[in-house]
N, C-alpha and C positions, 0 to 999 in steps of 0.2 A: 302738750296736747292731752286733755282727757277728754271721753266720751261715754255718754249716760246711756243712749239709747239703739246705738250702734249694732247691728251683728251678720256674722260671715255666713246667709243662710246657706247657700251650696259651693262648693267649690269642686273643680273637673280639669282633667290634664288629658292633651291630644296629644297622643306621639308618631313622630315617621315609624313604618317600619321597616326602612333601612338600616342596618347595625352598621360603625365604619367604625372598627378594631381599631387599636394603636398597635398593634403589630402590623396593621397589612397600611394605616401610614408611614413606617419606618421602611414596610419594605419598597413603598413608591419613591423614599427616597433615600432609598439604597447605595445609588453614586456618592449622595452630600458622605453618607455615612463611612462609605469608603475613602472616600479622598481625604477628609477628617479626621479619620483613623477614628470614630467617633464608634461606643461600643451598642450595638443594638437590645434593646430594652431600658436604653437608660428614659425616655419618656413615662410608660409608664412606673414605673420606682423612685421618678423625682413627684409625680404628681397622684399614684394613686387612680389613675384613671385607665382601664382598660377598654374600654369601648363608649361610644358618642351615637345618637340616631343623626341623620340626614335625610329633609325632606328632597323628595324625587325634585329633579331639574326643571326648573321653569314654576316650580309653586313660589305665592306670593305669599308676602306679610300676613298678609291681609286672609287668604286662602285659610292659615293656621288658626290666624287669630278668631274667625269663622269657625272652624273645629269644635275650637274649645269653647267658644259662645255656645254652639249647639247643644253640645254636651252637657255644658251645665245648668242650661234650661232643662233639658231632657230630666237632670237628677232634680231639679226644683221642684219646689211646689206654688212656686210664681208663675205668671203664665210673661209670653213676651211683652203684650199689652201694657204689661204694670211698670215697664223700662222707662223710667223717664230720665235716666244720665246713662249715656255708654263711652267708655273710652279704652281707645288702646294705647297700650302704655310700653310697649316694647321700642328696642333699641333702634330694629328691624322695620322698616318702611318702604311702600311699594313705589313712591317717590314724594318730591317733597310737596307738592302742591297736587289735587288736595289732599285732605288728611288720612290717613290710612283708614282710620275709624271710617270715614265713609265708605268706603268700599265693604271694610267687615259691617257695619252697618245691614247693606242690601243684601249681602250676599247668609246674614243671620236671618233675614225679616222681621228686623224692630220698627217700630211705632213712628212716623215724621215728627211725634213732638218730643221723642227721645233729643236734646240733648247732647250734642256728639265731640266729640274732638281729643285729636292725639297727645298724649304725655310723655317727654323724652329726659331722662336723665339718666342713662347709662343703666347701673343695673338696679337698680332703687325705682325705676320708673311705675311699676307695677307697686310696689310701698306705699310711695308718694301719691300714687291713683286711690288706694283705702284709705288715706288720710282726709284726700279731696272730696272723697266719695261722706265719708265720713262727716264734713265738717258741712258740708249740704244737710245732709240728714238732719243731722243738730241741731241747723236753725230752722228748719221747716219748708226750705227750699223744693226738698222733691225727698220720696219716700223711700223708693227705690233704683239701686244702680247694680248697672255691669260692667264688670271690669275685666279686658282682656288683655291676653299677648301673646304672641304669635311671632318665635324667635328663627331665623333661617340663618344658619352658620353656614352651611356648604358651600354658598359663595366666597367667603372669608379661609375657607380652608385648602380651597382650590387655588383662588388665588399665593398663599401662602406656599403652596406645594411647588407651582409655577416659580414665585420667587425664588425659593432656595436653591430650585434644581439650576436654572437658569443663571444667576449671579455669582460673579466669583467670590462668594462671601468665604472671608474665614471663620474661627471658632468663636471669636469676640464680634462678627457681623452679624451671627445669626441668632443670636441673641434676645435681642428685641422682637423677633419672629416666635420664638418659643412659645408663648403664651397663646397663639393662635391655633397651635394645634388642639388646648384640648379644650377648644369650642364645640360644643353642639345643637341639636336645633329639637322646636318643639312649642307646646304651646299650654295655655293654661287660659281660663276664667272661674271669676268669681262674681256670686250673686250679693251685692249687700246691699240690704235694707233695715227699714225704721222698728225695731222687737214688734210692735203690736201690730205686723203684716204676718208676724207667724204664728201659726196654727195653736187652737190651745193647747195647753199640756206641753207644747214645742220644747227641747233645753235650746235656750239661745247662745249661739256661740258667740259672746260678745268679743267685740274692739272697745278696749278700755283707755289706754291710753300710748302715747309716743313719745321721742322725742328725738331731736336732730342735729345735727352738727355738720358742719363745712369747715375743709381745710384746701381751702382752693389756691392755695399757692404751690399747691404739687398736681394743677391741672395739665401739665406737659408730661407727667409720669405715663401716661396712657391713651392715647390717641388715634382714631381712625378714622376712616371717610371713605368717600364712592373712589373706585377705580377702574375707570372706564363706563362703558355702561350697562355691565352687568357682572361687575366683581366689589371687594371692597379689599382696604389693605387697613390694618392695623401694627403699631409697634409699640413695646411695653418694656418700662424698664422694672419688670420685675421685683428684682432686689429691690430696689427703692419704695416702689408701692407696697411693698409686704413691710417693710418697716414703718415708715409713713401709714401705712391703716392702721396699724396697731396702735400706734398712738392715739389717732381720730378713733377707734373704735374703745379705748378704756375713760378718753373724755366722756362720750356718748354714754357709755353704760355707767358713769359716776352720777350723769343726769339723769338716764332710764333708773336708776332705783330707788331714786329720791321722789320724781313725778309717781310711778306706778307702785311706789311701796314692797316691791319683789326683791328681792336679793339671790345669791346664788342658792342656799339652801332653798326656799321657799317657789323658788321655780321648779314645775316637774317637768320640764323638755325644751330645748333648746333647737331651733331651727337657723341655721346663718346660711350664707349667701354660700353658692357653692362650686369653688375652684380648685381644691385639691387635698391632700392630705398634710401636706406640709402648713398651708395656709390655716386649716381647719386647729392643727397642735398650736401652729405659736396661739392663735384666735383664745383659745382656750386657754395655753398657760398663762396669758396676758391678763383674761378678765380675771381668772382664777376661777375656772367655769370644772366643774365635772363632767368630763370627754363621753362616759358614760350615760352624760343625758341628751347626746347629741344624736341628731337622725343624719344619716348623708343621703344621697344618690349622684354624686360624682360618679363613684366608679365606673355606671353604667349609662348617664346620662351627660360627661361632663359639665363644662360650664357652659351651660343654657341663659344668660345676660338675665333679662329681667324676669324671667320664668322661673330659672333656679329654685330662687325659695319658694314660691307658692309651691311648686307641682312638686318640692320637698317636703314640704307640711302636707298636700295631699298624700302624697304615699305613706306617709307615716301615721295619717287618720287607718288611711285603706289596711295596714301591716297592723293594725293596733296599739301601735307605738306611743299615739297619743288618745287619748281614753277621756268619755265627758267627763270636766270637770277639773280636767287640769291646766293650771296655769302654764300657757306655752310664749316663750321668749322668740320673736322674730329680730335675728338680727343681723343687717342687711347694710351693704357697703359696696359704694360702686365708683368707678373713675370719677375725677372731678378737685378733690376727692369729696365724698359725700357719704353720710352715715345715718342711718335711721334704724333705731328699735322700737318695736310694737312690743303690747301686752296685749295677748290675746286669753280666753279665758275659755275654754270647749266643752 
């Protein structure tokens, strides 16, 4: 994928202000921990993550993904008028019929000839949305788009809390439950449109180019769905998917630097998809990447699904971390399995 005329005019991150620590989830499940013999703080020291937001009880997909819509009109210099594609692209849906985007749609006040409809592909979906958004652009389709997402984990972590406590699970049952804890919630939008909608003098933070890779025969590594009807359950095998990415993610970047002409020297920042500390080292000893050029917000945000990277590359504009003009590496990996790297240029 290359793109000539592409760029990411504003980008905006909504957060709960809920904080839910990983110490006060170990101490909700205190019993497992005892019975287990299971030693407390081992969550946060295998992951890196001390604390997650959580949106308040009863907010929708769609509520968040609203948020961050607001927001980053607020920071534009587009008005909503000029929307003519919106979609949300989160994991997160307020049900299946209709589309989420409808609802964030109204509840944004975008335009009836906007354009609408949801993108779901795990945590890539928000990626895959600036690709799509992107390749409209391109051909002259529509000039500008919004892309959102609007992630709500506390259903998924509640649920999770419920299972452990309750099931006689032993040390190899619960397992596949691990990864659920350090989910969190949260939301993001991004404005992109055609360079010659921004302002003169503007620096254009282009989208230059991508590219993508599927290894979908490890689609049972990670899986989840509704349970009941207002929780969800997910199970992950872990180990497997951190080995199995790494492999899909050093195919990807043999082909991300060949398409975009970047290499590890020649990149000045590195944003990946974001699950932990452990995940983030192999990530990097794999491509043979400098740890050094990486931004995180795990720590404080967990793993936020398809939010993650963007509202990581937001804080990292906000922090100074990324500065115009530098060439910034998106690189993005989500169940499935499924891999996409941008070139982004600021």
């Amino acid at each position: 994928m290359l793109f000539r005329a592409t760029c990411i005019e504003s980008l905006a991150v909504a957060l709960p202000d809920e904080v839910l620590t990983t110490t006060a989830i170990e101490e909700r499940l205190r019993p497992l921990y005892e019975r287990l013999k299971l030693p407390f703080g081992r969550l946060e020291l295998m992951t890196g993550i001390r604390e997650r937001r959580v949106w308040p009880e009863g907010t929708r997909p769609s509520d968040a993904s609203a948020a961050a819509g607001k927001a980053v009109l607020a920071k534009s210099g587009l008005r909503a008028e000029q929307v003519e594609l919106f979609i949300h692209a989160a994991v997160s849906r307020d049900m299946l019929e209709p589309a989420t985007a409808s609802f964030a749609h109204r509840k944004i006040g975008l335009p009836a000839s906007a354009q609408i409809f949801d993108v779901s592909n795990a945590c890539l979906g928000f990626l895959n949305s600036l690709t799509l958004a992107a390749s409209m652009i391109e051909s002259g389709q529509i000039r500008c788009a919004l892309v959102v997402a609007g992630e709500n984990g506390r259903p998924l972590v509640e649920q999770t809390l419920r299972t452990l406590l309750e099931q006689p699970l032993d040390r190899n049952g619960i397992k596949p439950y691990f990864a659920n804890l350090t989910i969190g919630s949260g939301a993001v939008g991004a404005i992109v449109c055609h360079r010659d909608l921004l302002p003169a003098g503007a620096r254009p933070h282009r989208l230059l180019a991508g590219v993508a890779r599927a290894a979908t025969e490890h689609s049972e590594l990670c899986q989840g769905d509704t349970h009941g009807a207002d929780a969800l359950a997910m199970q992950t095998d872990s180990e497997s998917l951190l080995v199995a990415g790494l492999v899909l993610a050093r195919d990807t970047w043999a082909g991300f630097t060949q398409v975009s002409g970047w290499n590890a020297t020649t990149t000045n920042r590195f944003i990946c998809h974001q699950v932990g500390s452990t995940h983030r080292r192999k990530l990097y000893e794999t491509l043979g990447l400098d740890l050094a050029k990486d931004f995180s917000t795990f720590e404080t945000l967990g793993n936020t699904g398809s939010v993650a990277l963007p509202a990581t590359l937001a804080a990292a504009i906000d922090a100074g971390a990324v500065m115009p003009g530098d060439k910034v590496g998106l690189l993005g990996i989500g169940s499935g399995l499924n891999c996409l790297m941008l070139a982004l240029e600021w």
